[in-house]
Every structure is written in C-alpha cells, then in structure tokens.
C-alpha positions in Angstrom: 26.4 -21.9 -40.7 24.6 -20.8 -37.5 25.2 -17.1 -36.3 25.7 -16.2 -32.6 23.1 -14.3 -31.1 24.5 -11.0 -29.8 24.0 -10.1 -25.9 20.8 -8.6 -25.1 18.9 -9.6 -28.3 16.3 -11.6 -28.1 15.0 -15.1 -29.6 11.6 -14.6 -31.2 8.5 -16.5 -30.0 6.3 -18.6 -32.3 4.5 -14.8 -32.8 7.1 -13.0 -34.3 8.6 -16.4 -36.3 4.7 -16.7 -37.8 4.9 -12.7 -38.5 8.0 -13.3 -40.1 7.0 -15.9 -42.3 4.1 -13.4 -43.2 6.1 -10.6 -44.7 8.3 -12.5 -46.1 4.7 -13.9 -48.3 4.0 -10.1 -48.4 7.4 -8.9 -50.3 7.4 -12.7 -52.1 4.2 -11.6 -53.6 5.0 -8.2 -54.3 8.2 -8.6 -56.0 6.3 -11.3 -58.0 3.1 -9.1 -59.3 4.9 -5.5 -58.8 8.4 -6.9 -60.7 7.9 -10.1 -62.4 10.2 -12.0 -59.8 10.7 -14.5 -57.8 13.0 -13.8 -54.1 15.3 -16.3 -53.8 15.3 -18.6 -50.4 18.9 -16.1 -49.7 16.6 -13.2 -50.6 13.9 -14.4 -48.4 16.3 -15.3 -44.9 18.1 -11.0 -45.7 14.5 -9.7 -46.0 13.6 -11.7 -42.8 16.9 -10.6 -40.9 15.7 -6.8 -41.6 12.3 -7.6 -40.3 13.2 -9.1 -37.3 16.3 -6.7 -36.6 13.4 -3.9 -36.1 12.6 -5.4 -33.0 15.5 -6.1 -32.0 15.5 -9.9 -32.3 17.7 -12.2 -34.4 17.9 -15.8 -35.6 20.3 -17.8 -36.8 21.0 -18.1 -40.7 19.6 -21.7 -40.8 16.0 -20.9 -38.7 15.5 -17.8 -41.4 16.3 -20.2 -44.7 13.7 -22.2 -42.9 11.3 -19.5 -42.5 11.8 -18.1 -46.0 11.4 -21.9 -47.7 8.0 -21.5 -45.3 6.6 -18.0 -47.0 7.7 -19.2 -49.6 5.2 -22.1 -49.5 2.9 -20.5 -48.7 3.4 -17.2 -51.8 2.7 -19.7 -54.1 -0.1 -21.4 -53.1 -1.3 -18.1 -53.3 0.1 -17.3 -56.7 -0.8 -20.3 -58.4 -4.5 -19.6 -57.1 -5.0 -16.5 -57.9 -5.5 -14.7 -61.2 -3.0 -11.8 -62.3 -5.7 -9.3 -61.1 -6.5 -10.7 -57.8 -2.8 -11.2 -57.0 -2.0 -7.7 -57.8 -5.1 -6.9 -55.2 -3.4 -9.6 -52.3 0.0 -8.5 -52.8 -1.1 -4.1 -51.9 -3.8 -5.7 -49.5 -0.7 -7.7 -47.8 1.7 -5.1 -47.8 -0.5 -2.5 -46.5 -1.4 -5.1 -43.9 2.2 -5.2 -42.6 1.5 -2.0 -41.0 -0.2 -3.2 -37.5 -2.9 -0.7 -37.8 -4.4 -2.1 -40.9 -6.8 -4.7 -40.4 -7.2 -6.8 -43.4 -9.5 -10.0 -43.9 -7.1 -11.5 -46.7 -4.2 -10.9 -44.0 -5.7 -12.5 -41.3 -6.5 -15.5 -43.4 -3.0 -15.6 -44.9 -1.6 -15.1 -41.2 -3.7 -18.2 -40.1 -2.5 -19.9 -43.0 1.3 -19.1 -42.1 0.4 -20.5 -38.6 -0.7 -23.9 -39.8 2.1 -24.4 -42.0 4.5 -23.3 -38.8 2.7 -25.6 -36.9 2.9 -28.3 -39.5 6.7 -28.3 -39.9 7.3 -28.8 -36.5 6.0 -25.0 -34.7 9.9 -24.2 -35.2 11.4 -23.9 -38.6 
C-alpha cells in the first residue's frame, strides 16, 4: 500500500533516507540493550514516519519498510558483534548522537556504514 504524499511535503534526498536508516539502528539498538527487544520491521517504518515527519518530509509505507529492513541490517551486525557492555555503550553513544550537535566517532562510522548498505541496495530503498 503506497501513501500519497501530501501538498507541500517534501521527498527526502539520499541524506535524510541515510539519517533515517541511522535512527532507526539508534532506537533498534536501544530498545534491544535498554529493554530486551527487538522493533519489529512495522515498528521500524512508525519510528521512521515520526523521524521524518519532524522535517516535514514523508515517504510512502513501502520505501520506510525498506528503510527499517535496512537499520535493521545493519543493528544486528552491530549486536551480534558486540558484547552486552559495549552495546549498552553504542546504543547511549548512538542515541546521544541523534542530536546534530554531538559529534560521535562510533556514529559517524555507523552513519558510513548505513550509507554503504543504502548504496548497496540500490541508493533508494
């Protein structure tokens, strides 16, 4: 089911779709480490809705299943390389990073990592 874009919102660029995919690895690790569970691809595409919505953008319900099935690569490569310690570390260090004014070694490399698999599944989900 694909949405219809209101009038006067606008389509994200590859930026914003790669920023999306980066949160959602944010709150996919969070909720793992912080709650002991795993966001569900529905979860995912709602929590990337929200994120997008603050600036004004949208996507259709398709392209944000995408992007969550993307971060949700990439949170468990993550996960399953990282000890319970360290992931509790990435997951605040990733949150925290979500704020623009935070810069953050471990973000920029996930952010780089969210890139390459973008680019790898075609540069649009």
């Amino acid at each position: 089911m694909l949405e219809a874009d209101p009038p006067g919102d606008e389509l994200p660029g590859e930026g914003a779709r790669v920023a999306a995919i980066y949160a959602l690895v944010a709150h996919q690790l969070d909720a793992f480490y912080e709650h002991g569970q795993w966001l569900s691809q529905a979860q995912g595409a709602t929590l990337c809705s929200e994120w997008l919505a603050r600036s004004k953008k949208r996507l259709p319900l398709a392209e944000r299943k995408q992007l969550a099935a993307l971060g949700d690569q990439v949170a468990a490569q993550i996960r399953d390389s990282l000890s319970r310690e360290a992931g509790l570390y990435a997951a605040h260090e990733l949150m925290e990073s979500l704020d623009p004014r935070h810069v953050s070694e471990l973000g920029a490399s996930v952010m780089d990592e969210c890139l390459r698999v973008f680019k790898q599944a075609g540069g649009a989900a």
